[in-house]
C-alpha positions in Angstrom: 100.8 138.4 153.1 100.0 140.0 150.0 101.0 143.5 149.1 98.6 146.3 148.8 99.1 148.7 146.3 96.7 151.9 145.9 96.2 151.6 142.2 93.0 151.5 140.9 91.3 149.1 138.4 91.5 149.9 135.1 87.6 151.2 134.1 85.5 149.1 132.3 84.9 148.9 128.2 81.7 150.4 127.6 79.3 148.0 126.1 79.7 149.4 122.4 83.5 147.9 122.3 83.1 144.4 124.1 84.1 142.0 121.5 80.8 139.2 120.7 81.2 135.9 121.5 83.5 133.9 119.3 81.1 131.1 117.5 83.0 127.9 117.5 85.7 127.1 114.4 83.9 125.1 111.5 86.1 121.2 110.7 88.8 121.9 108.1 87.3 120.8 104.5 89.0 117.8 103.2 90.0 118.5 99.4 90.7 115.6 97.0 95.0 115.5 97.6 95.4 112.3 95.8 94.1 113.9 92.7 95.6 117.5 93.2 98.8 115.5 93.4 98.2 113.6 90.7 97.2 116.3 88.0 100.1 118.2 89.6 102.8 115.1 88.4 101.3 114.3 84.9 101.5 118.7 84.5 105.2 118.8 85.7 106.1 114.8 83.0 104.5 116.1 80.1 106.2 119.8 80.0 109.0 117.8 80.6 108.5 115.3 77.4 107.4 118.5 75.4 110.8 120.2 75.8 113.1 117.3 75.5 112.9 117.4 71.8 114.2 121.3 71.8 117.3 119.9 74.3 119.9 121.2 71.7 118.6 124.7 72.0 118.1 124.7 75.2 121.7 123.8 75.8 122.8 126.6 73.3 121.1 128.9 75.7 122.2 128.1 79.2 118.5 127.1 79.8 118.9 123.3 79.9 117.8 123.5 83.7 114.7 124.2 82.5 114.1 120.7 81.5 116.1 119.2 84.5 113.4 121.2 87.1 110.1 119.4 84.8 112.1 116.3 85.7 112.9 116.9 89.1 108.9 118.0 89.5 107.3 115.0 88.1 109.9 112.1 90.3 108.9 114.5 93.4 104.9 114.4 92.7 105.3 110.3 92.2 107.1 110.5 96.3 104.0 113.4 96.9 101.9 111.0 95.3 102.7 108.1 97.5 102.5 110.6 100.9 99.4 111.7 100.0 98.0 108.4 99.4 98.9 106.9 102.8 97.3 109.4 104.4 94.3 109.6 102.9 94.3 105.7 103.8 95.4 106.8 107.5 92.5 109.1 108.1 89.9 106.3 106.7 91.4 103.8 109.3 91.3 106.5 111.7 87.2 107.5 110.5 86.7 103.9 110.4 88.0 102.8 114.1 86.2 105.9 115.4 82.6 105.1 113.8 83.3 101.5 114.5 84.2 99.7 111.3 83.0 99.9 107.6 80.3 97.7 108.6 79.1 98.3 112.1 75.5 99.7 111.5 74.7 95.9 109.4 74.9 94.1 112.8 75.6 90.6 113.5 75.4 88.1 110.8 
């Protein structure tokens, strides 16, 4: 048996504050990764090439990390690089299986 308690319901929004129906979320847009990535690595190699001449100062300074981080960017955008390309493949498999293959709508041969 349930217990009974004597509070009453809580009253009603009025109309003027009920929230409108939620329209459904729109598909995330698919952005080019492969060649984000890629500008991102050639960006991080050639500010890397364009300070190794100026080493020597750098080193006077303290600042030789500088060129170490460019390095360190442009070897991590080649492994991005790589990642983003198997997944763009991935989700074309995926697109594929679900539509039925590259060439479904030519029928049988």
């Amino acid at each position: 048996m349930g217990a009974v308690t004597d509070q009453p319901e809580p009253p009603a929004a009025p109309a003027s504050k009920q929230r409108p129906a939620l329209r459904p979320a729109p598909e995330p847009l698919e952005a080019n990764d492969v060649a984000t990535v890629t500008v991102g690595t050639v960006i991080w190699f050639v500010l890397f090439v364009v300070q190794v001449p100026f080493y020597g100062w750098y080193s006077d300074h303290g600042h030789t990390w500088f060129i170490w981080t460019c390095l360190a960017g442009g070897c991590l955008g080649l492994v991005g690089l790589k990642y983003v390309r198997g997944r763009r493949d991935a989700i074309a498999r995926s697109r594929a299986a679900r539509d039925g293959g590259p060439d479904a709508s030519a029928g049988p041969a």
